[in-house]
Structure formats: C-alpha cells, structure tokens
C-alpha positions as CSV (number, residue, x, y, z in Angstrom):
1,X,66.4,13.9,303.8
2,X,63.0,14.1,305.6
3,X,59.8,14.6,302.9
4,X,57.4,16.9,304.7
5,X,54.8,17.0,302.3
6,X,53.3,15.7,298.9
7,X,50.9,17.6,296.8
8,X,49.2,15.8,293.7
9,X,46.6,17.3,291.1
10,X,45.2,15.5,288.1
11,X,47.1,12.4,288.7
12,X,46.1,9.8,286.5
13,X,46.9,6.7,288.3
14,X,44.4,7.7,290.8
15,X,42.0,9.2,288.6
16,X,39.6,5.4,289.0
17,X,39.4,5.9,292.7
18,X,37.5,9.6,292.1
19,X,40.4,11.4,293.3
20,X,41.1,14.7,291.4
21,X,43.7,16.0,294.1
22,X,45.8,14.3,297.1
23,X,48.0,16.4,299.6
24,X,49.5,14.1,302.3
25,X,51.8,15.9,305.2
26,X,54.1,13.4,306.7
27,X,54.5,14.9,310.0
28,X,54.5,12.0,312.1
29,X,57.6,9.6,312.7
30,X,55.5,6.7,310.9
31,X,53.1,6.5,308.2
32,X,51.1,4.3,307.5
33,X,49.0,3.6,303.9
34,X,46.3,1.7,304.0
35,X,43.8,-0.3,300.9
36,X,43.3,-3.0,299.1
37,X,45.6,-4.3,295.7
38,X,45.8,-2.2,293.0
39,X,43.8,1.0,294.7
40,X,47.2,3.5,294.3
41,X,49.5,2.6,297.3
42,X,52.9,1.9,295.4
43,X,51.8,4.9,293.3
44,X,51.9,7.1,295.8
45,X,55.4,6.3,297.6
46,X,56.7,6.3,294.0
47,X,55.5,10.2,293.6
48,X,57.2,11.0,297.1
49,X,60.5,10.8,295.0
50,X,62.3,13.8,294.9
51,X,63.1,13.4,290.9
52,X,60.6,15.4,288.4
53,X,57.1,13.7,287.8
54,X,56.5,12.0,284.8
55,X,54.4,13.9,282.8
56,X,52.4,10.5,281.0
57,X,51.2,10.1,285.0
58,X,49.4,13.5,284.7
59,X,46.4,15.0,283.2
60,X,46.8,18.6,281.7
61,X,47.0,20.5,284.8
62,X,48.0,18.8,287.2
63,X,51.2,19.2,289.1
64,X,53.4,17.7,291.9
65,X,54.7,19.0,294.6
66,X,57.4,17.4,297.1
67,X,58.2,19.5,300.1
68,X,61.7,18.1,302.0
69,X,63.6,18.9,304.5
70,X,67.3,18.3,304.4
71,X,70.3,19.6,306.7
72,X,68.3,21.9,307.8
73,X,67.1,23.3,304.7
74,X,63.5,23.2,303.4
75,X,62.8,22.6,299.9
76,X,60.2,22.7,297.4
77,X,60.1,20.8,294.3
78,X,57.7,21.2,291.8
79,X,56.3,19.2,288.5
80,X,53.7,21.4,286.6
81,X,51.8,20.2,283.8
82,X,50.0,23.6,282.5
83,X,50.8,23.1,278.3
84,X,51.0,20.1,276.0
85,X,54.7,19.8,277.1
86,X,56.1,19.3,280.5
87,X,57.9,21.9,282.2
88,X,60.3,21.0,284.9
C-alpha cells in the first residue's frame, strides 16, 4: 500500500497553527516533516491512516481524504463532516 495523497479541512488539531486546510502529495520516495514539539507532526502521520477520521478531530465541515495506491489499484477514501453526525 503506497498513500499518494492526504487532503485535510477544518482539522482541529491544527486549527492553533492558522491552518484551515492541508493537502500533502507524497510523491517522492522519502518524506520528510519538519517543526518543533507539539506544532502537529504525529497528528498528521496519524490522519494518513487509511481507517475513517475521527469526527471529535474535525470542525463542521471539514473532511479527510486519503488517496492510496495498492496492487495496482488507486483508491480514494473519504471522511466528511457536513451534519452534526459523522458520515463515513
């Protein structure tokens, strides 16, 4: 399994740093993240898990979204947070 992508909106954990929305493309064979403690990192490679988001990490509105690549096929997985309840 190769993650391609990761798409983020109105994710709370790194609504201090003024961030509303992320999108990182791994496209490279290394990546690296860089800042100082506490600014997001581990958050981050958490949400490039391929499970569903959970919603108590997002504002109303926000969504994920993993892009992967496995054997050959490409998949997109999405976490949207558009009502009061999450929808998977």
């Amino acid at each position: 399994m190769k993650i391609k992508s990761l798409h983020l909106k109105h994710y709370l954990r790194l609504s201090f740093t003024g961030l509303d929305e992320i999108c990182l493309t791994f496209d490279q064979p290394h990546v690296v993240i860089l800042g100082p403690n506490g600014c997001g990192k581990s958050s981050l490679v958490k949400e490039c898990s391929p499970m569903p988001a959970d919603h108590t990490f997002y504002g109303l509105g926000g969504f994920k979204v993993v892009n992967i690549e496995h054997r050959g096929s490409q998949y997109r997985l999405e976490s949207l947070f558009t009502e009061a309840k999450p929808r998977y």
